[in-house]
N, C-alpha and C positions, 0 to 999 in steps of 0.2 A: 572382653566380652561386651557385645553391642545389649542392653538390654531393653526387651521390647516392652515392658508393661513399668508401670511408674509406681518406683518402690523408695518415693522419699519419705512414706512415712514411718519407714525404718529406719531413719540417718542416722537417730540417735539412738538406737540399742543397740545396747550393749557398751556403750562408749562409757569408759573409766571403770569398768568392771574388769579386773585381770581377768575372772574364769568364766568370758562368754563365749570364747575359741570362736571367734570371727574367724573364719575362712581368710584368707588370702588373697584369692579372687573373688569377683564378684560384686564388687560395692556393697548396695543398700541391699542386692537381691539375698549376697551373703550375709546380710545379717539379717535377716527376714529366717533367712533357714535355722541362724543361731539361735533364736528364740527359744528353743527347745531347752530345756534343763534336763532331759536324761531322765525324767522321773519312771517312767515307765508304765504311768498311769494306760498309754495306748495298747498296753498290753493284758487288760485287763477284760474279761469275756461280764455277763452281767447286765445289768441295764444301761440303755446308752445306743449310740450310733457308732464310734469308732473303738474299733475299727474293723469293716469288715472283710477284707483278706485278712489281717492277723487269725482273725474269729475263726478262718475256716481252716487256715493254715498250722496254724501257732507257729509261726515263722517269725522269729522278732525283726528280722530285715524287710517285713513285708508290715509293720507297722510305721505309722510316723516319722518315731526315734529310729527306727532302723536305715529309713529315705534317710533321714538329716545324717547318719555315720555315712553312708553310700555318699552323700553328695556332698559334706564335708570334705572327705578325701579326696572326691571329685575339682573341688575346688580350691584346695590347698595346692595339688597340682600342679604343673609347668602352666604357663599357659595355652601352650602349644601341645599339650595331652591331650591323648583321647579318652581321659578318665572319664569324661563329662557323658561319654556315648560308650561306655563300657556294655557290657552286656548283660553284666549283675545289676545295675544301673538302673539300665533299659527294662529289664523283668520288675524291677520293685514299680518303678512309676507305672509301667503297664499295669498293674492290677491297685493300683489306687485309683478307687471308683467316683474320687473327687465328691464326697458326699458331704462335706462342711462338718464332720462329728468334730474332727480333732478342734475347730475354730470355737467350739460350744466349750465341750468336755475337757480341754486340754487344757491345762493350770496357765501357761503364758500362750495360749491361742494360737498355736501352730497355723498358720492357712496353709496348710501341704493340697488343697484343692488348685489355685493362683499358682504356688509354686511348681506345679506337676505345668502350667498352660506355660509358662516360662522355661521350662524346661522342654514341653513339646516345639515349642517358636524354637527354643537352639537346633535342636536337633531338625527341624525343618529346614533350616538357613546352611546346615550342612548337608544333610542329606535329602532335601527333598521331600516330597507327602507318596506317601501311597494312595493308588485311586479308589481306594477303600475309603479310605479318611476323607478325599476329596469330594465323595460321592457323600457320604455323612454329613460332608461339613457344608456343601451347595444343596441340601436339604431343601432347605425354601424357595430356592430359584428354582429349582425339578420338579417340584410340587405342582408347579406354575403351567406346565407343560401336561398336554393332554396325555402324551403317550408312558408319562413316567405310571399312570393309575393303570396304563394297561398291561405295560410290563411285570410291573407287581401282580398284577391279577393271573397272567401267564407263568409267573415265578412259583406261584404260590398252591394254581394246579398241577404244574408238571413235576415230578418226582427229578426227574432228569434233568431241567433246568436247575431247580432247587441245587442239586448234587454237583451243576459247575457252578453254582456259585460259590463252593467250597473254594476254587479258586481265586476270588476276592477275598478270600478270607471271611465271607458271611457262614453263620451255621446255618445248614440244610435242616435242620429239626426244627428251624423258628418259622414263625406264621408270619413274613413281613406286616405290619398295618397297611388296611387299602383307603385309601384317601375314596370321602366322600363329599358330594358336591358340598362345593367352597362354602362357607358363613358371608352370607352380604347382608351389611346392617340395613334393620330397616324399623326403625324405634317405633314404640307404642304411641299415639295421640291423646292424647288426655286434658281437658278443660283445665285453664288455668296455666299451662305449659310454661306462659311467661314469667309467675315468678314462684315457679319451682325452684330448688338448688341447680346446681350445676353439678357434673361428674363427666370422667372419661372411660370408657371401657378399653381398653386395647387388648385386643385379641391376637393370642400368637397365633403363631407357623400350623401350632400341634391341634388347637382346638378350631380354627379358622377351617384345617384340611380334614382333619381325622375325627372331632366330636364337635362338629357343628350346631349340635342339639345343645350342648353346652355352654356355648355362647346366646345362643339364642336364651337359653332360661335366665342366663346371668341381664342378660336385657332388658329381657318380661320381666326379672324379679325388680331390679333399681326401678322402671318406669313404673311398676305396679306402688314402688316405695314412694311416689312423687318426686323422681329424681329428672331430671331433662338429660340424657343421655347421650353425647357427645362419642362417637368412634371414628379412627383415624381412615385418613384413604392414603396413599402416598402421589405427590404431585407429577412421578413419571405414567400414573395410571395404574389401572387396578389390577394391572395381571404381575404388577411389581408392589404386591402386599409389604406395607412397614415390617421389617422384624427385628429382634433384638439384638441378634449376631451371635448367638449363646453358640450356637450349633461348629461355627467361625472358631470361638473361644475356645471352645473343647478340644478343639484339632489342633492348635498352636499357631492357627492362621491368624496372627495378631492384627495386622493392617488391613485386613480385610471384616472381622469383628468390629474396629474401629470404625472405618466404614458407613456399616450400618447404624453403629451406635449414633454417628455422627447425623444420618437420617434419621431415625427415628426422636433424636432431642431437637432437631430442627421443628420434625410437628410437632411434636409436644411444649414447644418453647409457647407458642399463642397462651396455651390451657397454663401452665405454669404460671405467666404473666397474672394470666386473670382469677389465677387463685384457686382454681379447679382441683380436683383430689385424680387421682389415677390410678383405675383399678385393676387388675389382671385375675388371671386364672390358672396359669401353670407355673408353678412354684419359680422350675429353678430359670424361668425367662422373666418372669416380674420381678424376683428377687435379684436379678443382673442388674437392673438398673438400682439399685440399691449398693451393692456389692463392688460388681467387678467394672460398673460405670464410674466407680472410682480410682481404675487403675489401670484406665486405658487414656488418661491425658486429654481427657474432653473440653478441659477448662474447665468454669465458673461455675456456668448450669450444669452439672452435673451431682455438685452435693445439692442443687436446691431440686432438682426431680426427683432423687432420693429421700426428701423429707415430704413428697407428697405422693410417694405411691405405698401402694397395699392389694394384700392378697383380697381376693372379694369378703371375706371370712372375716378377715382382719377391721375391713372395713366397716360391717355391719357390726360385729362386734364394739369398736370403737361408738359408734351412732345409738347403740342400744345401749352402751354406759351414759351416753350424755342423752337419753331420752328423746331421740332425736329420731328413732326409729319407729316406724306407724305400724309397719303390720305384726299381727302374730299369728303363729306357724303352729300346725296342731298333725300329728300322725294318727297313725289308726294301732299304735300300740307291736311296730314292726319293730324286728331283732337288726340291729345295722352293727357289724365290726367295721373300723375304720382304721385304715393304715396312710400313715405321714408320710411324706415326701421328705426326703434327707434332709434337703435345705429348707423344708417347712422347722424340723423339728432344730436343725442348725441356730436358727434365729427365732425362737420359743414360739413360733406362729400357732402349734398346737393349742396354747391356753384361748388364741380366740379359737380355733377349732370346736372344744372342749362350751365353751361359752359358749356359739349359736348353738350350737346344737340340744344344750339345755336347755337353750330357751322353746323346743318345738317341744309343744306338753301331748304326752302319752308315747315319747319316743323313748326306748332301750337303746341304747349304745353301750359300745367298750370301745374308745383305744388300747388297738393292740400295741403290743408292748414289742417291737421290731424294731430290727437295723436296719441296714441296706436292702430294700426287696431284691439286689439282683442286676436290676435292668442296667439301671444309671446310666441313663442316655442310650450310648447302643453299646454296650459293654457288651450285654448278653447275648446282643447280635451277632458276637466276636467268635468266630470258631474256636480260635486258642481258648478262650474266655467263657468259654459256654457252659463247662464242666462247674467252673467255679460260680459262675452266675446262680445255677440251681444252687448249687451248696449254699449260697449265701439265704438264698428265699426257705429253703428245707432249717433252717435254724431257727426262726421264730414264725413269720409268715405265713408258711401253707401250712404248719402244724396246724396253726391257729385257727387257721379257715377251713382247714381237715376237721374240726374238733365240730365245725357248728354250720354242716352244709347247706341248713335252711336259710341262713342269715343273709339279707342283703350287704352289699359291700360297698362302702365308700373311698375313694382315693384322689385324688387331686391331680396326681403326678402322672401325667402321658407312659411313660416309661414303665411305673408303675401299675397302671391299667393294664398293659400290655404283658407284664409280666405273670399278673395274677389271670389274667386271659390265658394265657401259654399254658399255664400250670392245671387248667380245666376248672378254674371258683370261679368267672366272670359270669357278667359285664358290671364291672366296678363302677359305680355310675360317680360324679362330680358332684359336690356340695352347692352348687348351684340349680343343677337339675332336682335334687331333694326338696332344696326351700322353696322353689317356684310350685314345687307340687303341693308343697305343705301347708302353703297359703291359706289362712284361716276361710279368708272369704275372695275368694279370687273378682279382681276388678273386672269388667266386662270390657271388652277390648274394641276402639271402637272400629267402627266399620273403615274410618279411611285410615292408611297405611302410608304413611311421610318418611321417605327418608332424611334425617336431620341434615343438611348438611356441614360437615363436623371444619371446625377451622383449619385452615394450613399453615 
């Protein structure tokens, strides 16, 4: 087995333990699956993120521990079986919604999320992609293209286009998202400019196309913060937006993730140098370059961009412990339920959630207490998948937001929005578009309009 993602930093589990049942095939990737001790904690309904197929199922083969029996066996195997693309196999990882619960919750850290994309890369390299997955996974490049907003918009009136798309395997019940004109930076001016801090915005795929209002706020609010504002362009030109390659990852298109990664640390390699912070907006694309930039073989830069990037939340957060943060944020005493991103609550990102948001004085909030809304990525877009999508959101979720329909709603997570959008509670609006509103005393913007130009 060629394997496509870089799994040295399991070389050594499990090594001199009789009872770690290393797999037989597989290398490092096999002991990455061993990890797992059998506890059965994945099986367990309650507070938490993982896991959500067991959750709706009670299916123990459709938990964690159930993948690692599946793929254990899988990999003990000939080499030359097809254990590996079984079809029991195939059903467990298709409904693992890759949400990072088990990496949090799980006693020795299972990443059944990495190991589901290693598992897609095989099964690509033998059978190919479906243009379902292709069309998923070239997301950002289609974006690019006038006629993809129109098509969608056509998709989305006709009953009867919708109904062949049951033939890619999209659900006919889904409201595709329609892309709205692009995000093009263009920073705030403010006296003094020169020696503000520095920061980097990078704006993905999701909020660049689909909530460009979102990026915009996230803009106004750092420049309103005395930050000098730095976003990326990509040097082939602007109709070739940087992006993270998340979309690549999730499909098993390993070399083509790469790819992009490999562009997007190229620009960012300048701001690195010069000690810059990096900020994002959609959980599970800023959190890549944390994560899974570390298991795509990037080389060197790639742990040091991981120690400088953060969610926008995180960020302020972080500046508002060290008193570093100027404004303060005041509501009119509104009801906001807020629901986390997988991979926000994967990697405790909730407590700075939790933190800005106390600091806006006369706000009400609840974190809701949810698993998977559902979407996760285009899960829910999935005709086979669709059924299960709702179930997943009908378990904490929409109750929650059934229970308090005056309440505004916060979400982070593209997929997310999308999800609570479908279900009739939206428009879930970004924690960015909150704090720029919340602004105690909003700065006066001034009349000229500079675009920075950001380094390459």
């Amino acid at each position: 087995m060629k394997l496509q993602l870089d799994w040295s930093a399991y070389e050594n589990a499990g090594m001199g333990d009789a009872y770690a049942d290393i797999p037989k095939q597989g290398g490092d990737f096999g002991k990455a699956v061993a990890v797992c001790i059998a506890s059965r904690q994945c099986e367990r309904d309650g507070k938490g993120v993982m896991c959500p197929s067991f959750r709706i199922s009670q299916n123990p083969l459709l938990s964690p521990g159930g993948r690692v029996k599946l793929l254990k066996s899988a990999l003990n195997a000939d080499s030359d079986s097809p254990a590996l693309f079984s079809p029991e196999l195939a059903e467990a990882m298709s409904l693992c919604v890759s949400c990072k619960g088990c990496q949090r919750e799980c006693e020795n850290a299972v990443d059944m999320a990495t190991i589901k994309a290693e598992y897609l890369a095989q099964v690509r390299k033998k059978n190919g992609l479906s243009l379902r997955s292709r069309l998923f996974a070239n997301l950002p490049k289609l974006l690019n293209w006038p006629l993809t907003a129109t098509l969608i918009s056509w998709r989305n009136r006709s009953r009867l286009i919708s109904s062949a798309g049951r033939r890619l395997g999209i659900a006919p019940q889904m409201r595709l998202p329609s892309p709205q004109a692009a995000f093009r930076a263009a920073a705030v001016t403010l006296a003094g400019a020169e020696s503000r801090p520095e920061v980097v915005l990078f704006v993905d795929t999701f909020n660049r196309h689909f909530h460009p209002q979102a990026a915009q706020a996230a803009l106004d609010l750092l420049s309103a913060a005395q930050y000098t504002v730095f976003t990326l362009s990509n040097p082939a030109g602007e109709q070739q937006a940087l992006c993270c390659g998340r979309t690549y990852f999730a499909n098993g298109m390993i070399p083509e993730a790469r790819h992009q990664a490999h562009q997007l640390l190229a620009a960012l390699q300048p701001h690195i140098e010069a000690g810059r912070w990096i900020i994002g907006l959609e959980p599970s694309c800023i959190l890549s370059l944390r994560d899974e930039y570390l298991k795509l073989g990037l080389g060197p830069n790639a742990p040091k961009l991981a120690e400088r990037v953060f969610l926008l939340e995180e960020f302020i957060a972080r500046e508002q412990t060290a008193q570093r943060w100027p404004l303060a944020f005041t509501s009119n005493g509104q009801r906001l339920l807020v629901h986390g991103h997988c991979h926000q609550k994967a990697v405790g990102a909730m407590k700075s959630m939790r933190k800005v948001l106390k600091s806006v004085a006369g706000l009400d909030f609840e974190l809701v207490e949810t698993s998977c809304c559902g979407m996760a990525g285009h899960f829910g877009l999935e005709s086979e998948h669709y059924a299960q999508a709702q179930e997943m959101a009908e378990q904490a979720l929409f109750p929650a937001l059934r229970a308090e329909p005056e309440a505004g709603i916060i979400a982070n997570g593209f997929s997310c929005q999308l999800q609570i959008d479908h279900g009739g509670f939206g428009p879930a609006r970004h924690i960015a578009e909150l704090l720029y509103a919340a602004i105690a005393q909003p700065p006066e913007r001034a009349d000229e309009i500079t675009d920075r130009t950001p380094l390459r």
